[in-house]
C-alpha positions as CSV (number, residue, x, y, z in Angstrom):
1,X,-5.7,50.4,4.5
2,X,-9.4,49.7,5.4
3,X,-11.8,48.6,2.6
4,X,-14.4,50.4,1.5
5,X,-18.0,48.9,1.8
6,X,-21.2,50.0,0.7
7,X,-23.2,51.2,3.8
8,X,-24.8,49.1,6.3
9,X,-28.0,48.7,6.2
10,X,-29.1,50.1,9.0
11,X,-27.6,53.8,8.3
12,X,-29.1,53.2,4.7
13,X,-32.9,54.7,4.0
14,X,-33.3,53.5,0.7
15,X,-34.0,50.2,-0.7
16,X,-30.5,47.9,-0.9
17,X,-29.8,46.9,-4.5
18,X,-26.9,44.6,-5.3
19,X,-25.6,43.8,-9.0
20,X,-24.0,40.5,-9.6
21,X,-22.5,41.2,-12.7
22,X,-20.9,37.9,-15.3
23,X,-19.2,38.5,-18.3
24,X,-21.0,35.8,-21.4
25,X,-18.4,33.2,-22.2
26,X,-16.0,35.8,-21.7
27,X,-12.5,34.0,-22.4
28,X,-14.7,32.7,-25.8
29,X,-15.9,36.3,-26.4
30,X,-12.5,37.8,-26.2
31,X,-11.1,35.4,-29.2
32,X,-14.0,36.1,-31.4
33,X,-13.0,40.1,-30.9
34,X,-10.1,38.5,-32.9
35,X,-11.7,36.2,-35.4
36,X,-15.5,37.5,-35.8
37,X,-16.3,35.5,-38.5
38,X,-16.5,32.5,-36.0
39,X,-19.2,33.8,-34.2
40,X,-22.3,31.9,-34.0
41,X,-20.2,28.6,-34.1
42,X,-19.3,26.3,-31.5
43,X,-15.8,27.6,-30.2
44,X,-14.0,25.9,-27.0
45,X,-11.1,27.8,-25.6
46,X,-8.5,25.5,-24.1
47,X,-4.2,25.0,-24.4
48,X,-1.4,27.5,-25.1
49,X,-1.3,30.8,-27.0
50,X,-0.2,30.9,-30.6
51,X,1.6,33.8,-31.8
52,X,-0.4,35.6,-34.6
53,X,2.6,35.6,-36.7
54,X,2.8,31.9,-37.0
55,X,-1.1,31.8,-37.2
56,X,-0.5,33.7,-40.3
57,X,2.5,31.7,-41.4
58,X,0.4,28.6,-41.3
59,X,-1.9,30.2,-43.4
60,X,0.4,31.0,-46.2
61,X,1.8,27.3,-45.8
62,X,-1.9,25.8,-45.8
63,X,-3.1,28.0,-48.7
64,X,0.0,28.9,-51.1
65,X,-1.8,30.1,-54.5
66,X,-3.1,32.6,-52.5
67,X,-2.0,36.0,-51.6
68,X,-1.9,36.8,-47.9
69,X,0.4,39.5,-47.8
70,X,-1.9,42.0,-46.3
71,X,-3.7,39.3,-44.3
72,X,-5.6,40.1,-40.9
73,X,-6.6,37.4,-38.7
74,X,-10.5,38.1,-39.8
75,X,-9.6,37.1,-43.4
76,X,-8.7,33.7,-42.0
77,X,-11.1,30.9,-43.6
78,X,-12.9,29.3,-41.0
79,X,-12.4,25.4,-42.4
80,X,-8.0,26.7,-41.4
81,X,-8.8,26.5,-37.7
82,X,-8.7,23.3,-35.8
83,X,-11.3,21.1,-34.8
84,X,-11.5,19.2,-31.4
85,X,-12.3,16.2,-33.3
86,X,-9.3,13.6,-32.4
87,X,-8.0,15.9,-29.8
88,X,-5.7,14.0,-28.0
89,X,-3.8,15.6,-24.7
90,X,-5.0,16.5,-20.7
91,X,-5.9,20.2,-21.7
92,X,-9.0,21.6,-20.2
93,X,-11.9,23.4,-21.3
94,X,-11.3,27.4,-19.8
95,X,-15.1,28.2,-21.8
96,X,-16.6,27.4,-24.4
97,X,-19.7,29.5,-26.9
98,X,-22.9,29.2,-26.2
99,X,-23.6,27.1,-29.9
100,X,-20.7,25.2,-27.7
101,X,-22.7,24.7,-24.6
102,X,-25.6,23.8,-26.8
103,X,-23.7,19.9,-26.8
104,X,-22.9,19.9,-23.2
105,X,-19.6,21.5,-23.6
106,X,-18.9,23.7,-20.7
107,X,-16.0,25.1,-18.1
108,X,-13.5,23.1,-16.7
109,X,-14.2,19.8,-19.0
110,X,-11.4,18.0,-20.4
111,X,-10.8,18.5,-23.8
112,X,-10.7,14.8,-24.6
113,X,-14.9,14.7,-23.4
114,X,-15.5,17.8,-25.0
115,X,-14.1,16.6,-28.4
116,X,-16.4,13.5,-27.7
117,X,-19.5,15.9,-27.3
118,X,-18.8,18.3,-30.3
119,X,-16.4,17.0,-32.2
120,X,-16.7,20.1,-34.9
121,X,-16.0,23.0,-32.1
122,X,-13.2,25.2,-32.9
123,X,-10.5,25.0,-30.6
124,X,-8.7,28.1,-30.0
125,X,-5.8,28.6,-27.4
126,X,-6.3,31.3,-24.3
127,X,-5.0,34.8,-24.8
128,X,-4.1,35.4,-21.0
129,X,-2.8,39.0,-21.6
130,X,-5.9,39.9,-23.8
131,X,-8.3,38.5,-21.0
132,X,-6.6,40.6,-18.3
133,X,-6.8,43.6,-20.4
134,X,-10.2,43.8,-21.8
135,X,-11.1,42.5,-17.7
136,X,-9.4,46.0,-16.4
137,X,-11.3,47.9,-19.0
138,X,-15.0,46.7,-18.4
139,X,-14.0,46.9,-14.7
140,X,-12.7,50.3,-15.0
141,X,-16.1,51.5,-17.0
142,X,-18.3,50.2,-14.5
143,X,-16.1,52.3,-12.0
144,X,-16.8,55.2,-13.4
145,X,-20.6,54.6,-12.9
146,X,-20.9,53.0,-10.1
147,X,-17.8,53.4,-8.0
148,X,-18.8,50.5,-5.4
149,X,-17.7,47.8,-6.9
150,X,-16.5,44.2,-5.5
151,X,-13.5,42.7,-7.8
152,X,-14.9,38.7,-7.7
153,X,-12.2,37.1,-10.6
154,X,-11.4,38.0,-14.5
155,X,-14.9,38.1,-15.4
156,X,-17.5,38.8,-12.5
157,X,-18.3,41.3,-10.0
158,X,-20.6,42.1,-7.4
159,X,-22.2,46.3,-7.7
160,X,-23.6,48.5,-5.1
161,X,-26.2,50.1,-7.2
162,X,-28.6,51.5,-3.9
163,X,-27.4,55.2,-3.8
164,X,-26.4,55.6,-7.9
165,X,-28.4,57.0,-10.0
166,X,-30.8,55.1,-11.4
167,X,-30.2,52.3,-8.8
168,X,-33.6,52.5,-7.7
169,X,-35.1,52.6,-11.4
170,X,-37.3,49.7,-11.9
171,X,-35.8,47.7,-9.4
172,X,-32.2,48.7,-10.4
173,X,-33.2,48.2,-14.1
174,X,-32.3,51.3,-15.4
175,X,-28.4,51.5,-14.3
176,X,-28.0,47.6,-15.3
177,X,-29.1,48.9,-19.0
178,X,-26.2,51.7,-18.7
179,X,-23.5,49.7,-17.3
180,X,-24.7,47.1,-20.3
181,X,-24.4,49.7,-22.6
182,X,-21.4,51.3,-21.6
183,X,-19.3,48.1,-21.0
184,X,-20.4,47.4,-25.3
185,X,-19.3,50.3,-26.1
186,X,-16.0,50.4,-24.5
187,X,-15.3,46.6,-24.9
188,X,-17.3,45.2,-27.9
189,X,-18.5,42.0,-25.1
190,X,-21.6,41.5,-23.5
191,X,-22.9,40.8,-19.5
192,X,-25.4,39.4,-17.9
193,X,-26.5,41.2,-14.7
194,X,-28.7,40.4,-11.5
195,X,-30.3,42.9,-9.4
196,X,-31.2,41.7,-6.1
197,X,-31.5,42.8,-2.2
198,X,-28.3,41.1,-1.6
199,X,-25.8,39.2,-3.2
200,X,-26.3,35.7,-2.4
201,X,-29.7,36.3,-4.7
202,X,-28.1,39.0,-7.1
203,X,-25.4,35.9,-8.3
204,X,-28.3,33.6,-8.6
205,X,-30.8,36.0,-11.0
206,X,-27.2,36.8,-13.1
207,X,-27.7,33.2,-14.6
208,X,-31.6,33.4,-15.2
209,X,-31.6,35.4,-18.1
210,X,-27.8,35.0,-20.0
211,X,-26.6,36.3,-22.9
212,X,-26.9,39.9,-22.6
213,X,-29.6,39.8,-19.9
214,X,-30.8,41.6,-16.7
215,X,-33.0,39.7,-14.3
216,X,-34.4,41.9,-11.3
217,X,-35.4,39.9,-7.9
218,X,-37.0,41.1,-4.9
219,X,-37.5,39.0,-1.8
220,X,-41.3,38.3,-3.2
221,X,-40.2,36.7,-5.7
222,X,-38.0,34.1,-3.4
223,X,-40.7,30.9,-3.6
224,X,-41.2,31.4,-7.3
225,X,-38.1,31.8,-8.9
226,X,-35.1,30.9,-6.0
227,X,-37.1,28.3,-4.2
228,X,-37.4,25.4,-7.2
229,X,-33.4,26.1,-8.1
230,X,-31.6,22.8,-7.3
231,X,-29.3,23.6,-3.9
232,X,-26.2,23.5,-6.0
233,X,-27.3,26.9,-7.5
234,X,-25.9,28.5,-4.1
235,X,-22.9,30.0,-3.9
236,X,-21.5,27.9,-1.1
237,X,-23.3,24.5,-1.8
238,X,-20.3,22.3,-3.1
239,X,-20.7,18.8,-4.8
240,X,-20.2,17.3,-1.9
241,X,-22.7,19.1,0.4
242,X,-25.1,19.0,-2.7
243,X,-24.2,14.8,-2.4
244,X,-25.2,15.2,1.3
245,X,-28.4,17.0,1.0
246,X,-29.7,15.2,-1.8
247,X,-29.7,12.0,0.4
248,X,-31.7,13.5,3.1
249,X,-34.1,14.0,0.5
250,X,-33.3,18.1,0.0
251,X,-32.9,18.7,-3.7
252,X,-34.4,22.3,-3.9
253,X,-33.6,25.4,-2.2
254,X,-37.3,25.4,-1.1
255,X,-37.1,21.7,0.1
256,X,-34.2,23.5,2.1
257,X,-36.5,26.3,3.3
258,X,-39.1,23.7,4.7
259,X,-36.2,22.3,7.3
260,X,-36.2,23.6,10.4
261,X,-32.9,25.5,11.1
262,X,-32.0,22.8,14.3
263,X,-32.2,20.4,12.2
264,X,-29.9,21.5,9.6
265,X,-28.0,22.5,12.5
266,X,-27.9,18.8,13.8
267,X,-27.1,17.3,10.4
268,X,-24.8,19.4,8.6
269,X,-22.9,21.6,11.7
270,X,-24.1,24.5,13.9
271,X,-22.0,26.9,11.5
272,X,-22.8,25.6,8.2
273,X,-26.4,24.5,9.5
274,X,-27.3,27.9,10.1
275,X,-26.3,29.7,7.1
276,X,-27.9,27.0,4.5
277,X,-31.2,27.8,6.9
278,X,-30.0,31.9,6.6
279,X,-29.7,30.9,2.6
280,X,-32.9,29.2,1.9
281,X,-34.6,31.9,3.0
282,X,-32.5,34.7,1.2
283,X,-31.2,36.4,3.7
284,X,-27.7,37.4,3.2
285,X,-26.4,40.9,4.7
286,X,-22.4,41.0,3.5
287,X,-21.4,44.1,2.3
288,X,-20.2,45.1,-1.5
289,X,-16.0,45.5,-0.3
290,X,-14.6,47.2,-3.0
291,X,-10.5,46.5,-1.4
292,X,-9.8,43.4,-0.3
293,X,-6.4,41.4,0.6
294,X,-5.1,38.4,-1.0
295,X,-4.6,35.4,1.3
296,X,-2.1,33.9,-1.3
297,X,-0.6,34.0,-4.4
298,X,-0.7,30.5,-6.6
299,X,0.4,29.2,-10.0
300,X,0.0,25.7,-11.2
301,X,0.0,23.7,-14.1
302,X,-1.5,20.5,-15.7
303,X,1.1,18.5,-18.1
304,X,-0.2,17.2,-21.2
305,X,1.3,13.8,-20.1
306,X,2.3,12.5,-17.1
307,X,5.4,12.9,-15.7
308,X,8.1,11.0,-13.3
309,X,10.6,12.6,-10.8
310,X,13.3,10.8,-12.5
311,X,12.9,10.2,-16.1
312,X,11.5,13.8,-16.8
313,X,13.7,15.3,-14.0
314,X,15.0,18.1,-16.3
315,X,11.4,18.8,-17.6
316,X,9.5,18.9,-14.2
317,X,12.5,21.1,-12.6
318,X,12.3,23.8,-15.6
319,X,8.6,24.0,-15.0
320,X,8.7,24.4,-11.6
321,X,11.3,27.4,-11.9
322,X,9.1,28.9,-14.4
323,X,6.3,28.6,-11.7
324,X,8.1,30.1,-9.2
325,X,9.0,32.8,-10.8
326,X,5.5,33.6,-11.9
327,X,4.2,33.1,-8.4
328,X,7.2,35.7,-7.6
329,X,6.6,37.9,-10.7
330,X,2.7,38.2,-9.6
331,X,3.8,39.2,-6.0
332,X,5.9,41.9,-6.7
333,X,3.6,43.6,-9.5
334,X,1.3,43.6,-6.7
335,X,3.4,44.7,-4.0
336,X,3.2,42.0,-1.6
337,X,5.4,39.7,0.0
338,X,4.7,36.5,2.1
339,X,6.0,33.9,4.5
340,X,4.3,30.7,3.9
341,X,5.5,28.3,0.9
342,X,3.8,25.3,-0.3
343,X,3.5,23.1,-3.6
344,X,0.6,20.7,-4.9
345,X,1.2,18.0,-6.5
346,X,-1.6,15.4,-8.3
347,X,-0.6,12.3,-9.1
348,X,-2.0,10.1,-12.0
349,X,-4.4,8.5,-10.1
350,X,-5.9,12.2,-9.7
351,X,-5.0,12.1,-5.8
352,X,-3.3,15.4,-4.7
353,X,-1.4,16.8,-2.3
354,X,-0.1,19.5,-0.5
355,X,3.1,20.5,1.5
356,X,3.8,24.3,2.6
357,X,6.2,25.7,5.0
358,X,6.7,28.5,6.9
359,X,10.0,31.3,6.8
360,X,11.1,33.7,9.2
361,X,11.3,36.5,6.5
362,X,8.6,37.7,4.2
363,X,10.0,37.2,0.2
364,X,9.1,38.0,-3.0
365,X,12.0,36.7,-4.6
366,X,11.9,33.4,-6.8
367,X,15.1,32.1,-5.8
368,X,14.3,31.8,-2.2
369,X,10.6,30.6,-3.2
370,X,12.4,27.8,-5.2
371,X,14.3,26.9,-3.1
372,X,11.9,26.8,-0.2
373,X,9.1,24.9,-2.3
374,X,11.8,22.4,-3.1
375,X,12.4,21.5,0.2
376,X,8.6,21.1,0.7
377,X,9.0,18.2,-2.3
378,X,11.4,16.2,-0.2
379,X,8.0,15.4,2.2
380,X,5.9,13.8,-0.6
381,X,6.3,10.4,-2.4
382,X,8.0,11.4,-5.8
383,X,7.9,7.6,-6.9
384,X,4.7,8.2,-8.7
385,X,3.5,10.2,-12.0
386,X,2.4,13.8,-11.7
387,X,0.2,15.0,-14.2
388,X,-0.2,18.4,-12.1
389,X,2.4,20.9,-10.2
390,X,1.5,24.0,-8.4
391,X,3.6,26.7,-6.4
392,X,1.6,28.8,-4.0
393,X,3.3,31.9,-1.5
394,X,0.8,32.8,1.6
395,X,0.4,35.1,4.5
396,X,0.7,37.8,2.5
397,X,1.4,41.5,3.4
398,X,2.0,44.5,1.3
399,X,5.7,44.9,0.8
400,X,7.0,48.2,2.9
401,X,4.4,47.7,5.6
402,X,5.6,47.8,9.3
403,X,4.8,43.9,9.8
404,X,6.7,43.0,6.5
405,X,10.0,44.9,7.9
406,X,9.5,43.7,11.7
407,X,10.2,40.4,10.0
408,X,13.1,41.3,8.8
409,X,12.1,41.4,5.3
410,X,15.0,39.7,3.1
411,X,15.6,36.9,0.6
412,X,17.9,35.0,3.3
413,X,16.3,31.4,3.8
414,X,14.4,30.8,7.0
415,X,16.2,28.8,9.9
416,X,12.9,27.8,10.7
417,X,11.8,25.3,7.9
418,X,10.9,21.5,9.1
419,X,12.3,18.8,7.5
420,X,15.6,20.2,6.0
421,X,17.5,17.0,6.9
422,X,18.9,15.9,3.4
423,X,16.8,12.3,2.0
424,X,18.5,10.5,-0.2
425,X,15.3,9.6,-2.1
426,X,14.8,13.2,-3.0
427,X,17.8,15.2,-2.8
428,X,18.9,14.6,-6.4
429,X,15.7,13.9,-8.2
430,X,14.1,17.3,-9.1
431,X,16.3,19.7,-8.0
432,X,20.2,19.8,-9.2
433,X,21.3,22.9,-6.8
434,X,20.1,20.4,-4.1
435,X,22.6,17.9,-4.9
């Protein structure tokens, strides 16, 4: 099936107005739906999901003169909750408030810094089922309004707004307001939403104006509020290109602007040259695609110690068939079955690795993805610690399509696979039906 995309701009008379659209702290905001009297605190979200029952049982435990026999998680005191304070443990940091962010807490941060920064934050476990549910809602409201609508994770997307009404409202102001409205309503969480010509700027004006903001750009206002952004504010300017540009001296998207585009070309490629010139000056024509493909399908995890092939062989070997059957439970919700099998590893000095292989068939079955991934193990040093393990199924096509049953779609292992020639070394440490 083709995807839908909002209309090029050629064919299009009016005025092209894109919607970057971020859900605020969302994972945070979706936990204080549960436990409002934390809001205005600084809350991280981080670690495992606690049942409410034993929430509640440790309540009655904690405070036994009391009667909580009609308790709701709302009427939980707020000094019952945990602190980060002399959190020990390699969790991460999946958000944090913004009285959080106030102490330099943010995304992706270890726990163990974070509980240095703020050592009073709240730390509350992730409710993965919650996230993915309150994410299909506000999705599905914004749908309704504006049916163009580009799916870009759990808690952003990108909005067509140019032929909906009020789209062309003060600069797209008007519709932003609805879809704000609406997604409160319907949700009880705010957004922050950009309005731009395109989306390269749209993602950029989502962050000038958060919580519960709407910024509106237009290509006049490029050298007063994109060009003094540091370079790392583009989509598409990693660390390590940031790293690069800084030492020639370009810390700005307008020092960027002032570099002629064969230059850029010279230093940093022809292809990636061209685009940060393209960038710099705002220009960015992709279309709002409102069905895309997935390349692959992943799941990973990080251990809360390190672990060794051998000594925690029965360990590591029950995650990594909980993993692959994920990995194979996601696939076959979705409807899609692949041909290309791989694992990542990171060892305790934080190197990491990968290893994938390719079958004859397409599968969506975890046995076969087990067993395939396993094999991929035996071409990686195991003599070191892991403190991360991930499972990952590519070259995906949707399950029933005439190029998944060409191949022969079955869950028969692939004659195909390189390295199958038994190793002694690896045979027997992860994997007992290998033996």
């Amino acid at each position: 099936m083709l995807p839908r995309v909002s209309p090029p701009l050629s064919e299009n008379p009016l005025p092209r107005r894109i919607a970057h659209l971020d859900m605020d702290a969302f994972f945070a905001s979706v936990e204080l739906l549960r436990y409002p009297q934390l809001k205005g605190l600084p809350v991280v979200i981080g670690g495992g999901r606690r049942k409410e029952d034993d929430v509640l049982a440790g309540l009655r435990e904690a405070y036994p003169d009391q009667d909580w026999s009609a308790a709701t998680l709302d009427m939980i005191p707020v000094d019952f909750f945990p602190r980060l304070a002399g959190y020990t443990g390699r969790g991460v940091a999946t958000t944090a408030t913004y009285a959080a962010r106030q102490f330099g807490v943010g995304s992706a941060m270890g726990l163990m810094k974070a509980a240095k920064l703020c050592p009073q934050a709240i730390l509350l476990p992730v409710d993965f089922d919650e996230v993915r549910r309150i994410s299909r809602l506000f999705k599905s409201t914004i749908t309704e309004i504006a049916p163009v609508m580009e799916d870009r994770g759990i808690d952003e997307v990108y909005i067509d707004f140019t032929e909906v009404p009020g789209g062309q409202r003060e600069g797209g102001r008007v519709l932003a307001r609805l879809i704000q409205k609406c997604i409160f309503e319907a949700t009880g969480l705010t957004c922050s939403i950009g309005v731009a010509p395109n989306k390269l700027i749209a993602k950029m004006a989502s962050e000038f104006h958060k919580p519960n903001g709407i910024s509106i750009v237009t290509m006049d206002d490029l050298q007063t509020l994109i060009w003094p952004l540091p370079c790392r504010k583009v989509n598409g300017v990693g660390p390590k290109a940031d790293e690069k540009l800084q030492k020639q001296g370009i810390v700005t998207v307008g020092d960027l602007a002032a570099k002629e585009r064969g230059w850029l070309m010279q230093h940093f490629g022809k292809s990636y040259g061209a685009w940060l010139h393209e960038v710099s000056w705002g220009r960015d024509e992709r279309p709002v695609v409102t069905e895309s493909e997935p390349v692959s399908m992943s799941r990973e995890t990080t251990f809360e110690r390190d672990l060794h092939a051998v000594r925690d062989r029965a360990e590591l070997g029950a995650v990594f068939t909980r993993l692959c059957e994920q990995v194979a439970a996601d696939l076959q919700r979705k409807g899609y079955v692949g041909k290309t099998i791989g694992i990542k590893l990171r060892y305790d000095n934080f190197q990491s690795v990968t290893r994938d292989t390719t079958i004859e068939q397409f599968t969506a079955d975890a046995a076969t993805i087990r067993r395939e991934a396993g094999l991929c193990l035996k071409r990686v040093d195991l003599t070191r610690r892991l403190r991360l393990l991930g499972v990952r199924v590519g070259k995906l096509v949707k399950a029933g399509t005439d190029e998944a049953l060409t191949s022969d779609y079955s869950d028969s292992p692939s004659a195909n696979c390189k390295d199958r020639t038994p190793d002694d070394h690896h045979t027997h440490l992860l994997f007992p039906e290998l033996d």
